[in-house]
N, C-alpha and C positions, 0 to 999 in steps of 0.2 A: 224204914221210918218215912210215915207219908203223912201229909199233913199243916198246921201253922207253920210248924218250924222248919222246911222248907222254905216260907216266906220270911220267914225274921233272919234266917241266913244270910237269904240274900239281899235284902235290906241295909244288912251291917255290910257284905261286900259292896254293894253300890255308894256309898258310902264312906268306904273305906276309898272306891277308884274316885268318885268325885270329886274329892283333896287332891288330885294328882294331877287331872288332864285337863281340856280347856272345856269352859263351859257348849257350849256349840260342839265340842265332839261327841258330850257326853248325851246329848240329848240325841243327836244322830244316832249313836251306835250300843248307847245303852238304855236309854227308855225306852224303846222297841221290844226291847226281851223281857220273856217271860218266864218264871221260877216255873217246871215244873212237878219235881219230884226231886228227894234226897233220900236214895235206901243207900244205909252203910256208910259210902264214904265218896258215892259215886253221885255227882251233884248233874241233874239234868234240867236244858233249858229250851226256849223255845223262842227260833227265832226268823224270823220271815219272807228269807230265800236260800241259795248255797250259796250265789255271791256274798251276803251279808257274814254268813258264816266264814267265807274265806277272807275275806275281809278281816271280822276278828283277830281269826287264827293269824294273820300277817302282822297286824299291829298292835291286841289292844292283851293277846295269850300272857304276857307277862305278867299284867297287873290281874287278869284275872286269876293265874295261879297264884300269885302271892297273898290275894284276897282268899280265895280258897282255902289254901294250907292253911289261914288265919284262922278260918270260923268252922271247918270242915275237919282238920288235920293235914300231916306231910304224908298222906296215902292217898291225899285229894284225887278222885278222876271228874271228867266235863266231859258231858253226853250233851248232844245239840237233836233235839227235833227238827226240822225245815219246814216249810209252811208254806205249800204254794194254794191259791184257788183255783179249782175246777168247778165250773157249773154256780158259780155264787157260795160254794163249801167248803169250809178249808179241807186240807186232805194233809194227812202226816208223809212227808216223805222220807226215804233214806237217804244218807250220803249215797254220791255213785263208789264209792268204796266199801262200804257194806254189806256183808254179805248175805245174811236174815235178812228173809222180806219184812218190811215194814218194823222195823226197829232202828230206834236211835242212833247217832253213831258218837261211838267212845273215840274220844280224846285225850291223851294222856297229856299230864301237867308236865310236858318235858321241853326243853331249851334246846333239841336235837336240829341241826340244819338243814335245809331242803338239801336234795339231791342234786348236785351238778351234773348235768349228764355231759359238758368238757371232761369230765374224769375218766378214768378207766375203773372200771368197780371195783368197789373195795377201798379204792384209793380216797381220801377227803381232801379235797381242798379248796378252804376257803377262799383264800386269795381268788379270783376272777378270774381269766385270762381274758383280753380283751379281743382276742383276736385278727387284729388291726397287722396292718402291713405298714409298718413306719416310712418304705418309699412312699405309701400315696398320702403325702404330707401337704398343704397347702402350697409349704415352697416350693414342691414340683409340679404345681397346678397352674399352668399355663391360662390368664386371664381374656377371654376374647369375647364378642360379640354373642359367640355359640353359647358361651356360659354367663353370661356376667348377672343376673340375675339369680341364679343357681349359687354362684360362689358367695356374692353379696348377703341370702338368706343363711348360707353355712357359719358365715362368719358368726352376724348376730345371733343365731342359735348358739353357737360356743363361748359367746361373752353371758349367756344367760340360758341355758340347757331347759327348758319344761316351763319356762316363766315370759312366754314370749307368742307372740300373733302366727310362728309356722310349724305350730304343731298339729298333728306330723306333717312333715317335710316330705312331700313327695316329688321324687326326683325320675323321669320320668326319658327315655329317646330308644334309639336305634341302638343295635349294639355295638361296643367298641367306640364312644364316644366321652366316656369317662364318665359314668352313673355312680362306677364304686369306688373310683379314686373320691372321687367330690365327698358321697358318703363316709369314706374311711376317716378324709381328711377332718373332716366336721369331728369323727369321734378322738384323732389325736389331738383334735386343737384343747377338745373338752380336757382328755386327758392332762393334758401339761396344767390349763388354770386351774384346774378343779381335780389334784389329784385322787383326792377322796370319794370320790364320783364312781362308781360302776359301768362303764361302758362296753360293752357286749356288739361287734358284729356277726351276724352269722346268715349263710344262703339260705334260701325258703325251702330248697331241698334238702338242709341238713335240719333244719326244723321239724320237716314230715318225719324225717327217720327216725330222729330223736323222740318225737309224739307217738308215732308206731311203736318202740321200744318199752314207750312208760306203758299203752297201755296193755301188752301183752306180758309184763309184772306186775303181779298181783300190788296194790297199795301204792306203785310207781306216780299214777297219774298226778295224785295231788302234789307229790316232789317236785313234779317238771311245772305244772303252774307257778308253784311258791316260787321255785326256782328264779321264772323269768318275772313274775313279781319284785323281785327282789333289784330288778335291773333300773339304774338312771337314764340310761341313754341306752336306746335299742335301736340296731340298727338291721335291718332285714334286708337280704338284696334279692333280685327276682322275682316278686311277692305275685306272681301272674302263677307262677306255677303250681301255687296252691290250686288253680282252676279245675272244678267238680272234684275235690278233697273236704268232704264234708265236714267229716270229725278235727279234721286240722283245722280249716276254718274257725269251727265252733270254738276250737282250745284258742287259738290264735284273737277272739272276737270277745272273749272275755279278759287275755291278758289284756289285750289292746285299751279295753275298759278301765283297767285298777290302774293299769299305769297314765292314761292321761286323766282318771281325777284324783290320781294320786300327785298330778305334777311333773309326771317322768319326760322323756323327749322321746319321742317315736321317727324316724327314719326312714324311709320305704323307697326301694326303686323298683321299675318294672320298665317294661320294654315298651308299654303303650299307656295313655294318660288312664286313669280311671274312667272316663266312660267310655271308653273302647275297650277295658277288660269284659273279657267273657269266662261265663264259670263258676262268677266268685258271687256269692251272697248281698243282694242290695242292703242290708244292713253295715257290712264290712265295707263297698262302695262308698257309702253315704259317710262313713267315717274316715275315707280315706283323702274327703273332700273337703274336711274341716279346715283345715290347714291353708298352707301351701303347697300348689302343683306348679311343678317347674320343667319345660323341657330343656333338654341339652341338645341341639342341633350340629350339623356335620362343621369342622373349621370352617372359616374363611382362607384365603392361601395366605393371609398377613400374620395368622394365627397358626396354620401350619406351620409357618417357616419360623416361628417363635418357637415353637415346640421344639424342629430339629437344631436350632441353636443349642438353647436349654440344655436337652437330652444329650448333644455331642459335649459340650463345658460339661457335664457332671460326670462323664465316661473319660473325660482328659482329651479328646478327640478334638484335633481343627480340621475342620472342612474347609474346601475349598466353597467359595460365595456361590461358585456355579455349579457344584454339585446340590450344595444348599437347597439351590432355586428349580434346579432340574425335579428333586423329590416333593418338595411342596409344591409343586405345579401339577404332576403326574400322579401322586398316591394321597387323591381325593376322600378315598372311602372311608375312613375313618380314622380316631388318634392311635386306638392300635395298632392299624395296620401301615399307620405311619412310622411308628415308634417301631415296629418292628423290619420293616426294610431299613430303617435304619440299624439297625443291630445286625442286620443277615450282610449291608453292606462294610460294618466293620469287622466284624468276626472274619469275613471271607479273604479283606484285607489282611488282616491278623495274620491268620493261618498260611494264603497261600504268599503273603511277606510280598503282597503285591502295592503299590502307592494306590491310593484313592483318590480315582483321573473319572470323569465324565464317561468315558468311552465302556470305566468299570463299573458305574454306575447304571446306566444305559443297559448293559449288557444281562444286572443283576436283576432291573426293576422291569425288565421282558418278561425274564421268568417266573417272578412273584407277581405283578401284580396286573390288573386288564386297562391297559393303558388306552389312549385314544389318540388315533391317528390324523384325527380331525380338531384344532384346537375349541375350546367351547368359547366364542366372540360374541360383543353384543350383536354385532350384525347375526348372528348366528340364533340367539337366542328371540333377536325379533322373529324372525322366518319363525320358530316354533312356536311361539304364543299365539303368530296370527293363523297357524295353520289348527291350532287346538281350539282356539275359540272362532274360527270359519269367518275370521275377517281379511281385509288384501290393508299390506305394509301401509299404503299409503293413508287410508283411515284410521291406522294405530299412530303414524304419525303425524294427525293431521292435528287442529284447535278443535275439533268437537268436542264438548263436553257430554255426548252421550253416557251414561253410568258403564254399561258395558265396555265400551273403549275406553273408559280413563282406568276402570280398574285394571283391563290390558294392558296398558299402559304401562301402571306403575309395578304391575308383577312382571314385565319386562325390566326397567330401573331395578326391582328389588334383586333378579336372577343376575341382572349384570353387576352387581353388587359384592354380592356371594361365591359368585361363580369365576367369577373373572377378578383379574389384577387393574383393569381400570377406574382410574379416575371417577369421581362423582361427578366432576364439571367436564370428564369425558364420555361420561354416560350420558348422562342431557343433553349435550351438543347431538350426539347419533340419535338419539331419541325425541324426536320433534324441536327439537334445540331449547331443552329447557335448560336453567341455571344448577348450579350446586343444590341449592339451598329448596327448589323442588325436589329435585331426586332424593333428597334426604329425606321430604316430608313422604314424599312414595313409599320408600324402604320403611318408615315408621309404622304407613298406615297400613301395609301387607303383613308387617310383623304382628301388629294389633289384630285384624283379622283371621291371621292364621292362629291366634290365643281364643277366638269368641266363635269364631265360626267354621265349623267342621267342614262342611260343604268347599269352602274356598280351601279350607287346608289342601281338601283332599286334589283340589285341580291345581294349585302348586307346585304339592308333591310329586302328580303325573309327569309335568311339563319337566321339573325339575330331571325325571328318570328317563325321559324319554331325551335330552340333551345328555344325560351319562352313559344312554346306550347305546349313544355313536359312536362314542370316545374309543 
C-alpha cells in the first residue's frame, strides 16, 4: 500500500506523540522526518543522518511504537531511510547493519535492551556494574598542592554530574600520581548522591576490546553504542591509547557526542594534556578541550608524608615519625610508588616479625626504590638553573630585573618549593634575600606559566629531571 495513506498515518502518529513530549523536542526530532511508504504493516520513514536515527531509537522508540501499533496495528514494523548529501544530492543510505546494498533498515517495535558487553553472553543484566574500586574514595584522596584543583573540580562535578562548566573533565599527569583514584573517586561520590545515576568506569583498552568484539558480531555494533548511550557518568581512563585506533575513535566520537548533548558527565584521563596527544583525531582533541583540563603533578614532601600517615591509620599501622620522614623525603617518584614501599615496608615487617626501625627501612628503600645520595638543597637547585639557563649564581641573585633572570629566579623559588622541605621565608633569604610573600608570588607565577605555556613547561620539567638524576 503506497500512497496518501501513508501520509494520513503518519499525520494521526505525529499527533498522537505531540500530546506527550515537550514542544521544542518535538520540532527537533519529529518535524525533520518524512512519511515514506507503508506496504503491509511495515511503516518506513526518512530521516537525515544515523545519528539522528540513533538518536530516536535511544529516546523517542516508545512513543513511536505505541503510535504505530495505534494506526498500523500490533504487527507494526519501522524502516528508516538515512539521508546524507553527496555532491549537493541526497543519496539514500543504509544502516551500517544492513546487509542489502541500499535498502532501508528494519526496525523492530521491540522494548529489547542494549547489550552489555560487562556481561558474559547469554547472561542479561540490567543492573550496571559500575566498576569502581570503593578504596579510591575521596576519603582516601590525600588533598595537596599536586591536586587541589583536580579534587576541587571532582567535587563540584558530583554535587551536579552533566549540569556544570567541566565537562569532560580532563584529568591529565605522569603515571602513578593518582589520575584514576581522582577519577574513580568523582564516580563513588556521584554514586552515594545520586543513586539512581548509571556510572560506568572502564580503561580505553577494555573499550577497544569490547569495540573489536561488537564489530566482528553480525548486529553487535549498534548494542555497544546504545549500550554506552545509555550511561550518566562515563568514565575512561588512559584515553591516549586509543592513538591511530580509527574505528574506536569514530565509535568513541560519536558516543562522546549523544552523551554530552544529552547532558551526561564525561571523564577522561590520559598521561599527557590534550595537545600533546598524538594519534587521536582533531575532532576528538577539540572536544576533549571543552571542558576542564587539569593536571596532577608529583607530591610535595608535606603531601607525601600526609599520604604515608593516612595509608599506615587505615592499615592500623604506627610508624615511627622518623621512619615517616625518612620515606617521604626519599620515595619522590610517585603516590604509588610511595604507597607501595610502604606496604613492601610493612608486609616485610609482618612476616619476618621484625619492629619497624630506620636501619629496616633504610635497608628496604635501597632495594625498591633509586634513591639519591646527594640531598636536592636550594643551594643546589640554584647551581642547576644557572647552569641550564648559561647564567653565573651571582646574576640570579642579583636586583636585576632583566626578564630572563627574574624568570630564573623564580623557577629556582618555585623548585625550592616542591622539591625541598624549606621554608618560603627560607627560600628567599638564599635567593637574593627576598621575603615570604615574594617567593609565594614566584611559585604562583611558574605555576601559571607551566598551565599557558608549553615552552616554559618543558624547561621546568628538564631542570626539575636533571636534579632527580643525581639523587
Amino acid at each position: 500500500m503506497n500512497g496518501p495513506q501513508h501520509i494520513e498515518v503518519w499525520n494521526n502518529c505525529l499527533q498522537m506523540i505531540k500530546g506527550v513530549i515537550q514542544p521544542k523536542q518535538y520540532e527537533t526530532w519529529f518535524e525533520p522526518i518524512k512519511p515514506v511508504s507503508l506496504v503491509g504493516s511495515t511503516f518506513t520513514i526518512e530521516v537525515p543522518s544515523e545519528f539522528f536515527r540513533e538518536y530516536l531509537e535511544a529516546h523517542y522508540i516508545s512513543f513511536l511504537s505505541r503510535a504505530l501499533r495505534k494506526y498500523v496495528g500490533n504487527d507494526a514494523r519501522l524502516m528508516y531511510k538515512v539521508q546524507i548529501v553527496k555532491d549537493g544530492a541526497p543519496v539514500t543510505m543504509p544502516s551500517q547493519d544492513a546487509v542489502p546494498k541500499n535498502k532501508p533498515v528494519p526496525v523492530p517495535l521491540t522494548n529489547t535492551a542494549p547489550l552489555n558487553p560487562f556481561t558474559f553472553p547469554g547472561l542479561q543484566q540490567l543492573d550496571i556494574p559500575s566498576q569502581l574500586n570503593s578504596n579510591n574514595c575521596f576519603s582516601n584522596f590525600i588533598e595537596g598542592d599536586c591536586n587541589k584543583l583536580g579534587r576541587a573540580a571532582g567535587m563540584a562535578i558530583a554535587n551536579n554530574p552533566g549540569k556544570n562548566a567541566f565537562n569532560p573533565l580532563f584529568i591529565y599527569g605522569a603515571s602513578g600520581l593518582g589520575k584514576t583514584h581522582l577519577a574513580q573517586a568523582i564516580g563513588i561520590e556521584v554514586k552515594n548522591k545520586f543513586p539512581e545515576k548509571t556510572v560506568l568506569y572502564v580503561s580505553a583498552n577494555r573499550f577497544m576490546t569490547q569495540y573489536m568484539d561488537a564489530v566482528n558480531v553480525k548486529n553487535k555494533l549498534t548494542d555497544f553504542l546504545n549500550f554506552y548511550q545509555m550511561i550518566d557518568v562515563l568514565i575512561l581512563d588512559d584515553v591516549q591509547e586509543f592513538a591511530d585506533k580509527q574505528g574506536t575513535q569514530n565509535a568513541f566520537f560519536h558516543i562522546f557526542n549523544h552523551l554530552h548533548q544529552s547532558g551526561k558527565q564525561l571523564i577522561l584521563t590520559s598521561d599527557k594534556a590534550p595537545v600533546d596527544l598524538m594519534g587521536l583525531e582533531q575532532r576528538l582533541l577539540s572536544r576533549f578541550k571543552w571542558g576542564l583540563s587539569v593536571e596532577l603533578t608529583p607530591p610535595s614532601y608535606n603531601t607525601r608524608l600526609e599520604i604515608l600517615q593516612a595509608k599506615s591509620m587505615r592499615d592500623g599501622i604506627q610508624l615511627p615519625e622518623e621512619v615517616l620522614d625518612f620515606l617521604a623525603s626519599k620515595v619522590v617518584g610517585s603516590v604509588r610508588e610511595l604507597e607501595g614501599t610502604l606496604v613492601s615496608l610493612i608486609a616485610h615487617a609482618t612476616f619476618s616479625k621484625d619492629t619497624i626501625t630506620m636501619e629496616l627501612a633504610q635497608r628496604l628503600v635501597d632495594k625498591i626504590v633509586t634513591t639519591v645520595n646527594q640531598e636536592i638543597s636550594v643551594e643546589r637547585i640554584q647551581t642547576v638553573v644557572c647552569e641550564f639557563f648559561k647564567i653565573s649564581k651571582e646574576m640570579l641573585l642579583s636586583k636585576t630585573r632583566k626578564r630572563e633572570i627574574v624568570q630564573a629566579r623564580q623557577i629556582a623559588m618555585y623548585l625550592g618549593r616542591s622539591l625541598t622541605k624549606t621554608s618560603l621565608a627560607a627560600i628567599g633569604a638564599q635567593i637574593g634575600g627576598k621575603d615570604h610573600a615574594t617567593v609565594l608570588h614566584a611559585c604562583n607565577t611558574v605555576s601559571d606559566l607551566i598551565e599557558t605555556d608549553r615552552n616554559f613547561k618543558q624547561d621546568v620539567l628538564a631542570i626539575e629531571k636533571l636534579l632527580k638524576a643525581e639523587r
